[in-house]
C-alpha positions as CSV (number, residue, x, y, z in Angstrom):
1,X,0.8,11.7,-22.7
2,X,-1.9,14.4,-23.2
3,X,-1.3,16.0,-20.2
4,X,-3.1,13.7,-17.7
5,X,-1.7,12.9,-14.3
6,X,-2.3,8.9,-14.1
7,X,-2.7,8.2,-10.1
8,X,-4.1,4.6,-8.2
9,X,-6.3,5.0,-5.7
10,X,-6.6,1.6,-3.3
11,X,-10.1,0.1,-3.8
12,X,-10.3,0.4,-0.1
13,X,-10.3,4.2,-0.2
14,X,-13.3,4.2,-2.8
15,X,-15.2,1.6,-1.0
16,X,-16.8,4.4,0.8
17,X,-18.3,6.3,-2.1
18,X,-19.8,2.8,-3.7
19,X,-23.8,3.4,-4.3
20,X,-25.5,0.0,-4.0
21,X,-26.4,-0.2,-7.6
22,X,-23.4,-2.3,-9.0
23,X,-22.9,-1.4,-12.3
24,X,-19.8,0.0,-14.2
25,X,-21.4,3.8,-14.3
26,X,-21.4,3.4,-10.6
27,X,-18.3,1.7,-9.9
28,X,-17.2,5.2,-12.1
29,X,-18.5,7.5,-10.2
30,X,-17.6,6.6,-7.0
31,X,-13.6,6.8,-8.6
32,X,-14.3,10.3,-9.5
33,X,-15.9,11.4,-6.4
34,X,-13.3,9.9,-4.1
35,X,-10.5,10.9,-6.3
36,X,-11.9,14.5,-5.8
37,X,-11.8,14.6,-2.3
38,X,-8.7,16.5,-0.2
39,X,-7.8,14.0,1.8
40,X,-7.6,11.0,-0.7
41,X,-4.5,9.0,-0.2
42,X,-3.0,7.5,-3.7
43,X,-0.7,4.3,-3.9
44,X,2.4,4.0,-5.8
45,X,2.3,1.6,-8.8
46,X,3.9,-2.1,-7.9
47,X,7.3,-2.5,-9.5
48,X,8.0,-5.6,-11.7
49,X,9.5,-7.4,-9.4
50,X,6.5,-7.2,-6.6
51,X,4.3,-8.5,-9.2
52,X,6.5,-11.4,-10.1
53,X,6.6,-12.2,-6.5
54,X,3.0,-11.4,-5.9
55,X,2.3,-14.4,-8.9
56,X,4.9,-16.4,-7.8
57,X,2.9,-16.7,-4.6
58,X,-0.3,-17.0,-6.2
59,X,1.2,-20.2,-8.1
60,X,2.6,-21.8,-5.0
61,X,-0.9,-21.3,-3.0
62,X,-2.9,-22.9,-5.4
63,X,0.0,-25.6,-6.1
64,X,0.1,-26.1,-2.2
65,X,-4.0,-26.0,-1.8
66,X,-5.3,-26.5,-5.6
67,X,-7.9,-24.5,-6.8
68,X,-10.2,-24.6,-10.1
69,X,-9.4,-21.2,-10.8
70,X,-5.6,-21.5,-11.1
71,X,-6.2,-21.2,-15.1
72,X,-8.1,-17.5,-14.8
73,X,-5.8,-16.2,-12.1
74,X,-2.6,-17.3,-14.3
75,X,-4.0,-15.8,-17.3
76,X,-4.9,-12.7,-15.7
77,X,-1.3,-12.5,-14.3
78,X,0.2,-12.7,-17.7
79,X,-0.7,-9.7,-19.5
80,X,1.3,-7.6,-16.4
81,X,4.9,-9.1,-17.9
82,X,3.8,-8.4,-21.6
83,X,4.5,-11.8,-22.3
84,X,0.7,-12.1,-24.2
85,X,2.4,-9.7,-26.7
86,X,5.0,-11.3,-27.3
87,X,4.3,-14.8,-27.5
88,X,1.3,-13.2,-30.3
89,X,4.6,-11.4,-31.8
90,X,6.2,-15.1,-32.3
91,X,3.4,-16.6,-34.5
C-alpha cells in the first residue's frame, strides 16, 4: 500500500452531500466532503461469507419471483469470489 487508509462509507451517509447534478465528478465530491466530516460513521468490509449468503439470496429471490435482470445481478456478483480470474486463468 502507499500509505492510504482504505475506509467504506454507507451510501446512506453520503446521501446528504449529493448536489443534484448526477454526474461521476459529483457523485466524487460528495465522497470527499462527507468523508471529511467529524462525525462520519465508516462500515466494516463484508466478509466472504456474507457475500456468499448475500448472492445466495439474490439467486433464490429471483428463482422464487423471476426477474429479467437475474443475468446482470449474477454477473456483477461474480467478480467478488474472483472466480472471473480464474475461469480467464483456465483458458
Amino acid at each position: 500500500m502507499l500509505g492510504h487508509e482504505v475506509r467504506l462509507i454507507a451510501p446512506q451517509y453520503v446521501k446528504p452531500f449529493v448536489k443534484p447534478q448526477k454526474n461521476d465528478a459529483t457523485d466524487a465530491e460528495a465522497i470527499v466532503v462527507a468523508a471529511r466530516q467529524p462525525e462520519m460513521r465508516f462500515v466494516s468490509p463484508k466478509s466472504e461469507e456474507q457475500q456468499a449468503r448475500a448472492a445466495t439470496e439474490l439467486c433464490t429471490n429471483y428463482t422464487v419471483g423471476g426477474g429479467h435482470t437475474v443475468g446482470i445481478d449474477i454477473g456483477s456478483t461474480i467478480p467478488i469470489f474472483n472466480i472471473f480470474h480464474e475461469l480467464w486463468e483456465a483458458f
